[in-house]
N, C-alpha and C positions, 0 to 999 in steps of 0.2 A: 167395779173391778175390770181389770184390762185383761181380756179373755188370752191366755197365753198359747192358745191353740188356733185361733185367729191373728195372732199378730205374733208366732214364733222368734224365736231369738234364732238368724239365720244360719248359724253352725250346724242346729239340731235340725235343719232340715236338711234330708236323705232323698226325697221326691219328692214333687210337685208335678200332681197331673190334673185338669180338668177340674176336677170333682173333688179329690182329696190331695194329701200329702201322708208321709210318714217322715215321723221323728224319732229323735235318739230320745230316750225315757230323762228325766232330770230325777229321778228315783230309782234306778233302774233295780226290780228283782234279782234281775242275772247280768252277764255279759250280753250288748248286743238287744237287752229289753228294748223294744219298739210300740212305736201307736201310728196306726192307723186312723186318719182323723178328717172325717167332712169339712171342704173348706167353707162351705157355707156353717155359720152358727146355726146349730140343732141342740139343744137338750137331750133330748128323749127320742126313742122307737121311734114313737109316734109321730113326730116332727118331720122325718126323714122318708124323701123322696125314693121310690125304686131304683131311679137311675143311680143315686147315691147308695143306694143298700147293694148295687151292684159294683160300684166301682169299689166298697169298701171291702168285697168279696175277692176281686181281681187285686187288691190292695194286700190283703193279707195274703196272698199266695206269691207275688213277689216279695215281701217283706221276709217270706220264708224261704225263697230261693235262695235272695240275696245274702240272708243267712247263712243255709246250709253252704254256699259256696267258698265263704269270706271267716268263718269260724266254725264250723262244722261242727252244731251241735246235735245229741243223741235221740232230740224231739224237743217236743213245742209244747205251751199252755198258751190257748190263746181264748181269752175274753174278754166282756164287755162288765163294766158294772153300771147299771143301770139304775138310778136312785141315789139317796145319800145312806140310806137302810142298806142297801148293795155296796156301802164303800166308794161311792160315785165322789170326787173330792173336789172335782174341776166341773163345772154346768155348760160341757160342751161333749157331747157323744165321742168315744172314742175305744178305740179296738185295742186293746193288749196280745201284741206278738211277743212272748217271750220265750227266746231256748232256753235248753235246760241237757244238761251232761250228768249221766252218770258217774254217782257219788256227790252232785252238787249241793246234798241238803241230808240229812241223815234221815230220812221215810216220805220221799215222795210219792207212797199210795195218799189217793184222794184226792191228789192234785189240784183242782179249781175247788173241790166242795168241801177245804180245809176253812174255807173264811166262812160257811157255813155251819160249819160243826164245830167253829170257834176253837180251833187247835191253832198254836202257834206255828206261824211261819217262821221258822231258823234265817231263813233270807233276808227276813225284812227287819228282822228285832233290833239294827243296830247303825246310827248313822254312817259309820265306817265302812259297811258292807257296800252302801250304795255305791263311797266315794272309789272301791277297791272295783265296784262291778261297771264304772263308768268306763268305756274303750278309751283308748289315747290317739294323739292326734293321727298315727300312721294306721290305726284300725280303723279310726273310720274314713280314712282316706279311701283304703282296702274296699271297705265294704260301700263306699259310695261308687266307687269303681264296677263294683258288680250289679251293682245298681243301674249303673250306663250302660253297661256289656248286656243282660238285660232287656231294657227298652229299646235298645237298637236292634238287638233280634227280634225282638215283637215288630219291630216298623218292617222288618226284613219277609214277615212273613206273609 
């Protein structure tokens, strides 16, 4: 299989640094759903270099800048599933940034530890949702934009 996080499809990339990239989700839970993703092929934890466990740290905190700036949402669910027991579906480590707005789902208590208590996610139960939760071509213009705005102030500092 041709690892799609390895060899993205170049729309859905948003950044490319060094170490990792982020991408626009092809599932996305919400608007603006993002991954964070080691450009080197890793599987597992365990695989993944420090330098890597840190840029995917430094990853997730612009993914959410870039967010809050560009769509403005109410807070975050951000993790990892690790395994295929965890819902891992791709065998390449990757970070889930997703916003999430008030009113987005009818009980978001529990928030990540719903796929463990095996409650249904409202978000995800319907192919339609994703196609509806995909940005269009001027959002993620938007949000690539802040994405530059961004990295240039980091060089700036």
């Amino acid at each position: 299989m041709k690892c799609p996080f390895c060899n993205p499809d170049r729309g859905s990339v948003l950044y490319e640094g060094k170490l990792v990239r982020i991408l626009l989700d092809g599932y996305p839970a919400s608007r603006g759903h993002l991954l964070v993703v080691p450009k080197r092929h890793v599987e597992s934890w365990d695989e993944i270099r420090w330098e890597e466990k840190e840029a995917l740290l430094r990853g997730i905190e612009l993914a959410m800048k870039a967010l809050k700036d560009s769509l403005k949402p109410d807070g975050f669910n951000v993790g990892i599933n690790l395994g295929e027991a965890a819902g891992q579906t791709v065998p390449h480590l990757h970070v889930h940034v997703i916003p999430r707005w008030k009113g987005d789902c009818k009980s978001p208590r529990g928030g990540v530890r719903k796929a463990v208590l095996d409650l249904e996610d409202e978000n995800l139960s319907m192919k339609e949702r994703w196609e509806r939760n995909r940005l269009n071509g001027n959002e993620i213009q938007k949000l690539k934009h802040h994405f530059d705005k961004l990295i240039n102030a980091m060089r700036d500092v």
